[in-house]
C-alpha positions in Angstrom: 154.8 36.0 121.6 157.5 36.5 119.6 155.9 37.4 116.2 155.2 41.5 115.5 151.9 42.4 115.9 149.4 44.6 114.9 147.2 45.7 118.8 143.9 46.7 118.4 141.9 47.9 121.6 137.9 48.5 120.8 136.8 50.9 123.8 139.0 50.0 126.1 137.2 52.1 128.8 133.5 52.8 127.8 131.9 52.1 131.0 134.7 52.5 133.4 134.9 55.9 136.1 138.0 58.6 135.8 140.4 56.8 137.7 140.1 53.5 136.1 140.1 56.1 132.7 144.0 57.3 133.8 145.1 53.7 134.6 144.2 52.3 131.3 145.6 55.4 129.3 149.0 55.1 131.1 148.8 51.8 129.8 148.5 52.1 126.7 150.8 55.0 126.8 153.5 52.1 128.3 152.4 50.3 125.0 153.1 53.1 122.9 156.2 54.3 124.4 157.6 50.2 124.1 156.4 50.0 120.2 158.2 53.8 119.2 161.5 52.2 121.3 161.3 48.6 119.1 161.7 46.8 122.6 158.5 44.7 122.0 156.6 42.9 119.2 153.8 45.4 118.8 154.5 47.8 115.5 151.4 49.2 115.3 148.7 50.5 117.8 144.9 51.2 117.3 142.8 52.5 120.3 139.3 53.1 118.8 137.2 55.1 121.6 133.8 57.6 121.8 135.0 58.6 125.2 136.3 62.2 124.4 138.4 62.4 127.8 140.0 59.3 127.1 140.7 60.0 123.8 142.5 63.6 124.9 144.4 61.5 128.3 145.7 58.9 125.3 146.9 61.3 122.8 148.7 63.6 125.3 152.2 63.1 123.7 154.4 66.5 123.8 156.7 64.9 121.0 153.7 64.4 118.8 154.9 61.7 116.9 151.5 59.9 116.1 148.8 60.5 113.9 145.3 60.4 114.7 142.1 60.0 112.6 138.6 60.4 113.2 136.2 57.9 111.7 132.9 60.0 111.2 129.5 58.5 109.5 126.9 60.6 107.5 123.9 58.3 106.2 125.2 55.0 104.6 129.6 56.5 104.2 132.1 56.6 106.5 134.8 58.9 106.1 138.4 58.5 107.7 140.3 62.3 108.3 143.4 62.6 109.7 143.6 65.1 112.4 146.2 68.0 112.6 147.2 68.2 116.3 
């Protein structure tokens, strides 16, 4: 690939156990850290998840450079809120 790109991973570990959990959030960790340092053709990254430990292993960042939103339902609306970490 040599375009940018926009990666979008749906769930990435909904069924798998805690130690497949930590792989795939240091992975995508590895893909975050290459996207904030321009050295590959991703410029954005979405991780959408239910998994709550996942979601807290993924978002570890002691820079805090990201933002995170939570995409909640209530009948027929979805709202988008961005969360203050």
């Amino acid at each position: 690939m040599t375009t940018d790109r926009v990666a979008v991973f749906d769930d990435p570990v909904s069924s798998l156990d805690n130690d497949i959990l930590l792989i795939v959030s240091d992975l995508m960790k590895g893909l975050y850290d290459e996207m904030q340092s321009g050295k590959g053709n991703i410029k954005q990254l979405f991780i959408l998840t239910h998994n709550l430990f996942f979601y807290k292993e993924v978002t570890f960042n002691p820079r805090n450079e990201s933002t995170f939103w939570t995409v909640k339902k209530t009948g027929l609306e979805s709202k988008i809120e961005q969360l203050m970490i």
